[in-house]
C-alpha positions in Angstrom: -21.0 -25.3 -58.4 -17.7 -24.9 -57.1 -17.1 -21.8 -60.2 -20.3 -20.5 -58.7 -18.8 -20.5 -55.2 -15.1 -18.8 -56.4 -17.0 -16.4 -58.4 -19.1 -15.4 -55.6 -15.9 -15.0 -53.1 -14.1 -13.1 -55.8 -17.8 -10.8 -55.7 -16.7 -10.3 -51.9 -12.7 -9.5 -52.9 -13.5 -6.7 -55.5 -16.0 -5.1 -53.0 -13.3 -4.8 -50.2 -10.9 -3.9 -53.2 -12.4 -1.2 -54.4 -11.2 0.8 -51.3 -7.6 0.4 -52.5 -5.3 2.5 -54.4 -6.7 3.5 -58.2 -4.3 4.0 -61.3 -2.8 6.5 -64.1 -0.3 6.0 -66.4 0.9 7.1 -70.0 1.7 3.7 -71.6 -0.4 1.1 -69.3 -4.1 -0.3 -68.6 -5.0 -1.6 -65.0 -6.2 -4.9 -65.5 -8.2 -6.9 -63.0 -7.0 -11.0 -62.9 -9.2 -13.4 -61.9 -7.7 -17.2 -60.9 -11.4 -19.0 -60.2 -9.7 -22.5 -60.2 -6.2 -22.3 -58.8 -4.4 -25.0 -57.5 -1.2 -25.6 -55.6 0.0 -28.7 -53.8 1.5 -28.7 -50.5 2.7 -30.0 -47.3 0.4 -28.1 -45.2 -3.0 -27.7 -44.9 -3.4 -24.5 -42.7 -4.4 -21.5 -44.4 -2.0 -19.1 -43.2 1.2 -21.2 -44.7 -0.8 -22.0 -48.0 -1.4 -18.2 -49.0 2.0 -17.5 -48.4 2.6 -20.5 -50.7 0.3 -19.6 -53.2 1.8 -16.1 -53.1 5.4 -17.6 -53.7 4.1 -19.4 -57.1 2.2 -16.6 -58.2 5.5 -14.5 -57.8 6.6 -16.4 -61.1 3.2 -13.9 -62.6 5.9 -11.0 -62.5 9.0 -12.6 -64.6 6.2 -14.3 -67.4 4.4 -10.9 -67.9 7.7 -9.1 -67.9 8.9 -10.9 -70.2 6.3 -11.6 -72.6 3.9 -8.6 -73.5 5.6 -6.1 -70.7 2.9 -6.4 -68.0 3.4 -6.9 -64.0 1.1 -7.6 -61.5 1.4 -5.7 -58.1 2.1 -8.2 -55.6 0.6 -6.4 -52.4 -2.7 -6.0 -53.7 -3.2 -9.8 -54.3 -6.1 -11.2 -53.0 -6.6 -14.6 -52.0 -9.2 -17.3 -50.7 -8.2 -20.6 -50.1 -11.3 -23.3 -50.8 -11.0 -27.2 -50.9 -7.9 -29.1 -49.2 -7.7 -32.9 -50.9 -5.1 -35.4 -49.1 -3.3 -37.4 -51.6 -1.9 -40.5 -51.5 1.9 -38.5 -51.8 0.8 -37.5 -48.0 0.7 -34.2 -50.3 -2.4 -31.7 -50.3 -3.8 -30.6 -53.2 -5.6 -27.6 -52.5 -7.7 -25.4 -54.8 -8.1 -21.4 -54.3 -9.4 -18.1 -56.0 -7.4 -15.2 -56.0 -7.9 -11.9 -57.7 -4.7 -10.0 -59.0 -4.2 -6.6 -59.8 -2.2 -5.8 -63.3 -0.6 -2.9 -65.3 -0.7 -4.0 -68.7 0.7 -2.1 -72.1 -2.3 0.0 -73.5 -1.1 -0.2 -76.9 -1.1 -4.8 -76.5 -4.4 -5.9 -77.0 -5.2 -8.2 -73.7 -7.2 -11.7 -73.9 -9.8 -12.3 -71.8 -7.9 -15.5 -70.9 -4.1 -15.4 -70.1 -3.0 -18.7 -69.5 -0.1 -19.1 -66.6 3.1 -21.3 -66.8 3.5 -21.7 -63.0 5.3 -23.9 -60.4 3.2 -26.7 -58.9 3.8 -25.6 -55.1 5.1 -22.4 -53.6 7.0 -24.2 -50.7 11.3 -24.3 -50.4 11.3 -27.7 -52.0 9.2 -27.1 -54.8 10.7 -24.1 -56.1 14.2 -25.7 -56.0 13.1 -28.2 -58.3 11.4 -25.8 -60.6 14.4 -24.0 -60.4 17.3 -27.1 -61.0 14.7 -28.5 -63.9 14.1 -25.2 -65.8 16.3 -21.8 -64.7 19.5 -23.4 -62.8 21.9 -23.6 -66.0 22.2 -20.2 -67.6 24.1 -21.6 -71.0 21.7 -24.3 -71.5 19.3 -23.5 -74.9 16.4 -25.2 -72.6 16.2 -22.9 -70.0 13.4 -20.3 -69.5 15.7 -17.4 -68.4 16.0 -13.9 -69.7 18.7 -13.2 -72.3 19.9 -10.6 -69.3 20.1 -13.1 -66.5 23.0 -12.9 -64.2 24.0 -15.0 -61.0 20.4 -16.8 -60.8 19.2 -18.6 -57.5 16.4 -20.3 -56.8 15.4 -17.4 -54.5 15.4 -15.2 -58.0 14.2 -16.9 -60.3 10.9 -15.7 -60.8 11.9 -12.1 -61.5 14.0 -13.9 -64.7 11.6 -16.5 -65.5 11.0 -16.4 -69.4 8.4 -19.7 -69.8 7.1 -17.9 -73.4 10.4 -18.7 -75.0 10.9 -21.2 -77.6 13.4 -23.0 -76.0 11.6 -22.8 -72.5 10.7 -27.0 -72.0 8.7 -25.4 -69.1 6.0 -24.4 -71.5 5.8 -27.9 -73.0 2.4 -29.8 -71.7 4.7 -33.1 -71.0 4.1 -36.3 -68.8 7.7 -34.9 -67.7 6.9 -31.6 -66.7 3.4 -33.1 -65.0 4.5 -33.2 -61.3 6.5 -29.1 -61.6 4.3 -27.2 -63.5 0.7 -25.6 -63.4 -0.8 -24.5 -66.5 -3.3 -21.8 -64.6 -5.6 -19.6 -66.8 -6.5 -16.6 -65.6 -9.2 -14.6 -66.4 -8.2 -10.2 -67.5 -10.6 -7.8 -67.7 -10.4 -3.9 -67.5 -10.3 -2.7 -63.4 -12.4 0.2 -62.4 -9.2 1.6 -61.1 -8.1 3.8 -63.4 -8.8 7.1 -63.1 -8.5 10.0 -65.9 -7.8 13.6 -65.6 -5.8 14.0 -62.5 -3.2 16.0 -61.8 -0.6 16.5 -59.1 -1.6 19.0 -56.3 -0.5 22.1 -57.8 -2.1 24.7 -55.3 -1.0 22.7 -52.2 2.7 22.2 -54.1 3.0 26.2 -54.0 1.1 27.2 -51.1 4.9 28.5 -49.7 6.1 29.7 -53.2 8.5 27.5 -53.6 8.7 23.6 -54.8 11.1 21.5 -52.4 12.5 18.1 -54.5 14.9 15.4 -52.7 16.8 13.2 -55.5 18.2 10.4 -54.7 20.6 8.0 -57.0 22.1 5.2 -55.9 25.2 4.0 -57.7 25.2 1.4 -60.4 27.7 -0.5 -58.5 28.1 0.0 -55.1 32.2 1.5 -54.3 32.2 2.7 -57.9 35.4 5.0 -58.2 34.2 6.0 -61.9 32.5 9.1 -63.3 31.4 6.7 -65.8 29.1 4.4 -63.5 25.8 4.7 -64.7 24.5 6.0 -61.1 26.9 8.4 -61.2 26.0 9.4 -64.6 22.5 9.8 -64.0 23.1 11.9 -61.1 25.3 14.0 -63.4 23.0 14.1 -66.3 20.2 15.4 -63.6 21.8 18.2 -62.8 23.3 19.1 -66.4 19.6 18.9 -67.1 18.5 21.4 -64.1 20.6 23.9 -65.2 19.9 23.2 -68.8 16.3 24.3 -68.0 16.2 26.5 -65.6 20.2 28.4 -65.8 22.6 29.9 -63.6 21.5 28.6 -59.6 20.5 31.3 -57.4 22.7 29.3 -55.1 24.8 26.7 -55.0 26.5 24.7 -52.2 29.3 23.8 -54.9 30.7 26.8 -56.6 29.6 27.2 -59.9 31.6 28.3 -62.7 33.6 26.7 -65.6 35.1 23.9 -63.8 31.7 23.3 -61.8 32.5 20.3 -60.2 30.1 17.5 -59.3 30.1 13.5 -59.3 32.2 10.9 -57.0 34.1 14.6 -55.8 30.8 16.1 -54.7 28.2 13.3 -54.5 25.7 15.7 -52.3 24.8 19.2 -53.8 21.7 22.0 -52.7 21.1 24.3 -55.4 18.2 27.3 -56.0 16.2 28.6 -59.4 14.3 30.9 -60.3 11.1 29.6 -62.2 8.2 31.2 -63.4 5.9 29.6 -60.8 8.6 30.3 -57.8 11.5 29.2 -56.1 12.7 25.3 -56.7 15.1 24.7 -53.4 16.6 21.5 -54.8 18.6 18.3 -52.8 20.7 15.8 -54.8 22.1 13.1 -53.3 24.5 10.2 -54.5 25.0 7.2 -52.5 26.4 3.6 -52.5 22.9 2.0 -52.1 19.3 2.4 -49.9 20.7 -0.6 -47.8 24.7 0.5 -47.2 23.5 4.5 -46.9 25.6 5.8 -44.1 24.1 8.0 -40.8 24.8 11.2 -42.3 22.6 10.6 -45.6 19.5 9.2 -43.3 19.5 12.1 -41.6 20.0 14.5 -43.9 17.2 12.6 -46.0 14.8 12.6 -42.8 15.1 16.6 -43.0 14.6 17.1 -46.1 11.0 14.7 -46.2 10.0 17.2 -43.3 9.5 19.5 -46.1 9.7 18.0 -49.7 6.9 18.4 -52.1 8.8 16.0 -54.3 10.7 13.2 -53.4 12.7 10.3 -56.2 14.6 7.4 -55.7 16.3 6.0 -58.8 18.6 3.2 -58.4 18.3 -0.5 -58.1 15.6 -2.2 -56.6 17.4 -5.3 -55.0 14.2 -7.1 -56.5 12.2 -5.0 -53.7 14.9 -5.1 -50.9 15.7 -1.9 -51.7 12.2 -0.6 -51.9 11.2 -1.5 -48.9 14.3 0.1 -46.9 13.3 3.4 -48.7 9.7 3.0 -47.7 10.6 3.1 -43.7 13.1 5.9 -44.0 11.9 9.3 -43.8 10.1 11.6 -41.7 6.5 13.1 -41.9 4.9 16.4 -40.8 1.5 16.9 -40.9 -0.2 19.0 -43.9 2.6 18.6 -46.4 1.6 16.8 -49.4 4.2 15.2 -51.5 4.8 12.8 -54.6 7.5 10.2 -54.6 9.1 8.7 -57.6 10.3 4.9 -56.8 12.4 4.9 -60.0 13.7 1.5 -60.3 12.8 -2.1 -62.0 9.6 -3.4 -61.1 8.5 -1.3 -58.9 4.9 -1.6 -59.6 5.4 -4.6 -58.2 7.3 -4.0 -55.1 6.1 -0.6 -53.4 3.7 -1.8 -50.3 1.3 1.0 -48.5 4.6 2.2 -46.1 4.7 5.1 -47.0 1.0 5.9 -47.1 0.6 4.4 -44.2 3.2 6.8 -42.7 1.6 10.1 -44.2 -1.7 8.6 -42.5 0.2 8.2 -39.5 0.2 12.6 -39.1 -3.2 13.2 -41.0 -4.8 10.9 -39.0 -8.3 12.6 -40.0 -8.1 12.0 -43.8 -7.5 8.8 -46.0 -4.1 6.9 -46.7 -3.8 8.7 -50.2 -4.5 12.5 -49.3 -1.1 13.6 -48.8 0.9 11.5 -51.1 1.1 10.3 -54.3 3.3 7.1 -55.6 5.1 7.2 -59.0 6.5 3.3 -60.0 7.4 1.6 -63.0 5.6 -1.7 -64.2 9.0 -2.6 -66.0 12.5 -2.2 -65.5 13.8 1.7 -65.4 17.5 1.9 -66.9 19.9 4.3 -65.6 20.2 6.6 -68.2 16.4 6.8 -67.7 16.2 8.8 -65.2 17.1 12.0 -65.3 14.5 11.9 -67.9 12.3 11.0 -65.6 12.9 13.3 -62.8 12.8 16.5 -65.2 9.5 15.3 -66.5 8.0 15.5 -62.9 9.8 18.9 -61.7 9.3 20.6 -65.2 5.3 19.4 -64.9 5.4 20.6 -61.2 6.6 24.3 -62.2 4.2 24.6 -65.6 1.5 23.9 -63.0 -0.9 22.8 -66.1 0.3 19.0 -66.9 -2.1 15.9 -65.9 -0.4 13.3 -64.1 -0.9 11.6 -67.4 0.9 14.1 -69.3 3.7 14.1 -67.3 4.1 10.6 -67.6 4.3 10.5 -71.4 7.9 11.8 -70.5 8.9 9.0 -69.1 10.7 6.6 -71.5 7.7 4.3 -72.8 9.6 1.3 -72.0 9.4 1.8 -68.1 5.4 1.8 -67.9 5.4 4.0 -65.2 2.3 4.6 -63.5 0.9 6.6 -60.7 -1.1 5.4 -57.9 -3.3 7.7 -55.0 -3.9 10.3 -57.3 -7.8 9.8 -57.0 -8.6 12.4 -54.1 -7.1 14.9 -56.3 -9.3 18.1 -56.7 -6.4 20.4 -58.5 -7.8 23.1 -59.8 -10.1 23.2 -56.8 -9.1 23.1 -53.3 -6.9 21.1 -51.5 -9.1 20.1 -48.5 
């Protein structure tokens, strides 16, 4: 009976969800999760503190699909219903839920229809510090389930380095020990009816002027860098190597171009013109400490340039969303001018929340969140020396005027899992409106 009931509220979740975002990507599947049986145990019994409990131990989803098979869940479109509340003897609650997660999943892994979940037993401060202490506080111990890459771990990170599919991970061992920490949580996968085929950026609407605006950001690898070789700085070199590789000599340049064209830590901000086939590309690079430190002049020279972009990128860290987020509420908005943004850093998929479609809703009042902007992310983490691969995909797809969104994406490095989401009011080739 009480499947029946989850089952029939999970009915009422993919209803409402069906309004959301859908999906498009080169190298993933969007996967819908079902948890009909989840459980967490917890101090509190009011709804409002237990989802946003539940939420914390499904956080731990993100670092055990990373890890594993090269998955991520996208934490703002988890849905959740919270169903019986037990009082234990502990003075503890043990309460069961449903929840509903939406996944991007490798299209070339075959997916189970069962996943089973190696999670904390509550979501609460207390909890996670002793999942943390008892399986990710020791980086040098064999017994830990952290990432080979893990550096500086807290309990307030752990879950983005959580590795609980390792060998040496005593997390995944279904012990009398490990009883009172961890959940062993299956969860059921099947394919979402989000994913969409066949769309392309906005080609005519890109155009309409003649000309393709893009704003590229890159933050530095490490922020007050004095080194060419940084890798932020390097990407933001190998960009505009690229540019010129492609499409020649600028038109103009606000740094004099010649032999001894100089660029980097000397010149971290640079406008430059090309010709193209399909028009003019008026072109904004920008190199900065970090979204978080970015000084006055940046923001406002970022909030012109959004007036009137028709492509905007971020690559840099995400400060395991932080950083995200700060991009997401900068910027400003005109009505009518349609865009695609590029949130080019780890995880991504996970992070990006509907800010930014909110804010393009904000001046179209009349038409949906997703008519006038598009959202690039990345299901897995996006190196450095990714990205000017990245951003020349996108611009080079934007001036041959022909790609899919899917075929741009296949120039993305494979290992990022980049995906594309509000692409599904698309009409290229017909009309914009």
């Amino acid at each position: 009976m009480k499947h029946l009931i989850a089952m029939m509220i999970l009915l009422l979740m993919q209803s409402a969800y069906g309004q959301n975002l859908k999906f498009d990507s080169a190298h993933t599947l969007a996967l819908d999760g079902y948890i009909t049986d989840g459980v967490i145990l917890s101090r509190t019994n009011y709804d409002y503190n237990l989802k946003r409990e539940i939420k914390e131990q499904l956080m731990y989803v993100i670092g055990q699909m990373n890890g594993l098979d090269g998955g991520s869940p996208d934490m703002n479109r988890l849905e959740i219903s919270v169903n019986k509340k037990e009082r234990l003897e502990s003075g503890l609650y043990k309460v069961t839920y449903a929840a509903k997660l939406f996944l991007a999943w490798p299209n070339d892994v075959n997916f189970p229809e069962t996943y089973e979940l190696i999670l904390p037993q509550g979501g609460d401060y207390n909890s996670l510090n002793r999942f943390f202490k008892a399986f990710g506080s020791d980086e040098n111990s064999g017994s830990k389930c952290l990432d080979g890459h893990a550096h500086d771990v807290t309990q307030e990170i752990f879950w983005y380095y959580y590795r609980p599919n390792q060998n040496y991970c005593t997390a995944r061992l279904k012990s009398t020990k490990n009883k009172s920490l961890v959940r062993f949580q299956n969860i059921q996968l099947a394919v979402s009816d989000q994913n969409t085929k066949g769309k392309s950026p906005e080609y005519g609407k890109i155009w309409e002027d003649e000309k393709l605006v893009a704003t590229l950001i890159f933050g530095k690898g490490t922020e007050g860098a004095i080194t060419e070789y940084d890798a932020g700085v390097s990407a933001y070199k190998q960009t505009i190597n690229a540019l010129i590789g492609q499409y020649g000599k600028p038109l103009t340049s606000t740094v004099p171009f010649g032999y001894r064209f100089n660029y980097g830590l000397k010149n971290p901000t640079i406008n430059m013109t090309f010709k193209t086939k399909s028009g003019l590309l008026d072109i904004s690079l920008y190199l900065i400490e970090g979204i978080r430190s970015a000084t006055s002049n940046f923001r406002n020279s970022y909030n012109e340039r959004t007036l009137v972009s028709d492509y905007v990128s971020y690559s840099g860290h995400s400060g395991l969303g932080a950083n995200i987020r700060a991009l997401a509420n900068m910027g400003e908005f005109q009505a009518g001018q349609y865009k695609v943004f590029l949130i080019n850093g780890c995880d991504t998929f996970a992070y990006v929340d509907d800010a930014l479609r909110n804010a393009h809703q904000s001046v179209n009042p009349e038409y949906g969140k997703d008519k006038f902007v598009d959202v690039i992310t990345n299901a897995m983490p996006s190196y450095f020396h990714m990205n000017y691969r990245s951003n020349m995909a996108i611009i080079n797809g934007m001036v041959g005027r022909s790609k899919t969104y899917k075929q741009i994406l296949r120039g993305f490095d494979k290992k990022q899992r980049a995906v594309v989401t509000g692409e599904q009011d698309n009409n290229w080739p017909k009309s914009f409106y």
